[in-house]
C-alpha angles and dihedrals in degrees: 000000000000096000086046089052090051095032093060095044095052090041084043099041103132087055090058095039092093103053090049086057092048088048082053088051106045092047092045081045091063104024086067100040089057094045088053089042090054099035091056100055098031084063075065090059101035085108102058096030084053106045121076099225117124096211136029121214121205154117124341112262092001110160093190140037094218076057091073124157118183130248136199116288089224090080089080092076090057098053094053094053088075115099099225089048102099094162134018122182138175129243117183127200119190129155121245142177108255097212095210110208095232092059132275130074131253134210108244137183108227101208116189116208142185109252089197108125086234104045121132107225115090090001094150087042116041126056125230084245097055088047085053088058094054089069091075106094109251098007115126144173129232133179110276084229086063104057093084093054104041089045098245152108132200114285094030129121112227123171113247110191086342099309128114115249136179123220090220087172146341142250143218120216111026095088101153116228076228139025117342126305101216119198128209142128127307083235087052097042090051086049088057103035119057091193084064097060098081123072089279134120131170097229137001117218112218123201123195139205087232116033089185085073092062094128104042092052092048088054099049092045090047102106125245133223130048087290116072125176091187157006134229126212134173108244090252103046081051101051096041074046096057096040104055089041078061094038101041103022106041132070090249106052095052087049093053095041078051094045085052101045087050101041073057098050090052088045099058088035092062095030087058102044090045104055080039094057081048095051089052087047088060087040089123100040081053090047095048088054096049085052079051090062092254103147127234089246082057092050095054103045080059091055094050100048087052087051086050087052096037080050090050102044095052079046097066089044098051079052098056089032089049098043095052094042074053103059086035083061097047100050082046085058086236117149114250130148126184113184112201086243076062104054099047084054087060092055102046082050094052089051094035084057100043091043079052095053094050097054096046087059087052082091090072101061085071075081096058102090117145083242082075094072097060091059 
């Protein structure tokens, strides 16, 4: 039964054709949707997936890291006093008014940074080139997909919460959902900021000897007592943190998890009526092999091995469809990630949906009885 399953689809291959096409959308359809979905609110997390720092140090109860409150400077003493901290450094986040000067003013994220070639924030994302230029006073960085938007090109001077700043390069990979994020020293973001003057940071970046005793060392730097300055996270619990407090807890992220339930639902919906509609084409070659003595279980194990290969085939066109809208949205500068863990979902989705279809137009071959053939 296994060569008649493939031997009609390949004879048969233009009535198939459609509900291999269906299976191709409905994958693309939510491979797409899921890339978007984690590209979005991976941009959240670009800070802490791009910086090389073990543990994160806030403020207490913070979701997100773009939710950042500032704590007292002093802090830092504490955390070097733990034998497995061999580096601490300081990142500030603070909100500004980008003047464009074409008129009209843009929301922007001031992040101060450390220049130093070692530093730990951006360390898979800055060169030490690009760091070199941030000791310039007022010179920043912003994301080359940005420069349209914020009405600018390198080399040019542009005003930032009133002060004067100099676009001295440009980045791949810190395009903001929102506004603008804006890079530049710590001495260059306190120059700009008033709020940043003080012996204050919005979060201390701690490296270890030994990045295997994260969470140890978070737990023995975590503050005791019912008063507690700050809290302490491993790079990883704080990122997976940021991102679900985007993807559960804002407007955005319920309307993407919807979009993509319901691009699904459509997606098992056509798939199933189509390999349904080309089950009830093939009524009266069922119906021969019935009159043959083939038995209904036969009949729809045969049913269910086309739907696999109909699955496998759409599969391998939601891949090469995929790879190439992939490439399209990169050069587009538009955010999309697609994890391999991801990747294999969508295609035990694509086949899971497929599989699905085929057994809801099981129901069809009730109609494939030899007295069929005398009609």
């Amino acid at each position: 039964m296994v060569s008649v399953a493939r031997a009609a689809l390949i004879y048969e291959w233009r009535r198939f054709l459609p509900a291999v096409l269906a299976v191709a959308f409905a994958g693309l359809l939510v491979q797409i949707q899921l890339s978007l979905l984690l590209g979005m609110f991976g941009s959240i997390a670009v800070y802490i997936d791009r910086s090389s720092a073990d543990l994160w140090v806030g403020y207490p109860g913070t979701q997100s890291v773009d939710l950042a409150r500032p704590i007292p400077g002093k802090v830092e003493n504490s955390l070097r006093m733990h034998p497995d901290v061999v580096g601490v450094e300081r990142f500030t986040w603070t909100m500004g008014d980008w003047q464009r000067p074409t008129g009209g003013k843009l929301s922007a994220v001031l992040i101060g940074i450390d220049p130093k070639p070692d530093a730990m924030t951006f360390a898979t994302l800055l060169t030490p080139a690009l760091r070199q230029k941030l000791l310039e006073p007022g010179s920043v960085l912003v994301d080359e997909a940005d420069l349209d938007k914020l009405g600018v090109k390198v080399g040019d001077d542009a005003e930032l919460s009133g002060k004067r700043v100099r676009i001295v390069a440009t980045v791949n990979g810190i395009r903001a959902m929102g506004g603008a994020n804006v890079l530049t020293s710590l001495s260059t973001a306190r120059g700009i900021d008033p709020y940043l003057r003080g012996d204050t940071t919005d979060y201390f970046l701690i490296r270890l000897k030994d990045p295997q005793h994260a969470e140890s060392v978070r737990d023995a730097l975590q503050p005791d007592g019912s008063f507690k300055p700050f809290q302490v996270w491993t790079a990883e619990e704080f990122s997976i943190q940021s991102q679900l407090y985007w993807l559960l807890e804002s407007g955005a992220g319920s309307g993407f998890l919807f979009s993509s339930a319901l691009g699904l639902l459509v997606g098992i919906v056509i798939t199933s009526q189509t390999l349904m509609g080309a089950i009830v084409a093939a009524l009266r070659e069922y119906a021969t092999l019935r009159a043959l003595g083939v038995s209904t279980r036969s009949l729809r194990a045969v049913v269910v091995e086309q739907s696999f290969w109909v699955g496998l085939v759409g599969l391998l066109i939601t891949a090469g469809i995929g790879v190439l809208l992939v490439m399209l949205a990169q050069s587009a500068h538009i955010a999309l990630s697609t994890p391999i863990w991801a990747a294999i979902f969508t295609g035990i989705l694509v086949l899971g949906i497929a599989l699905m279809s085929g057994l809801a137009a099981l129901r069809a071959l009730n109609q494939a009885e030899p007295f069929t053939l005398l009609r």
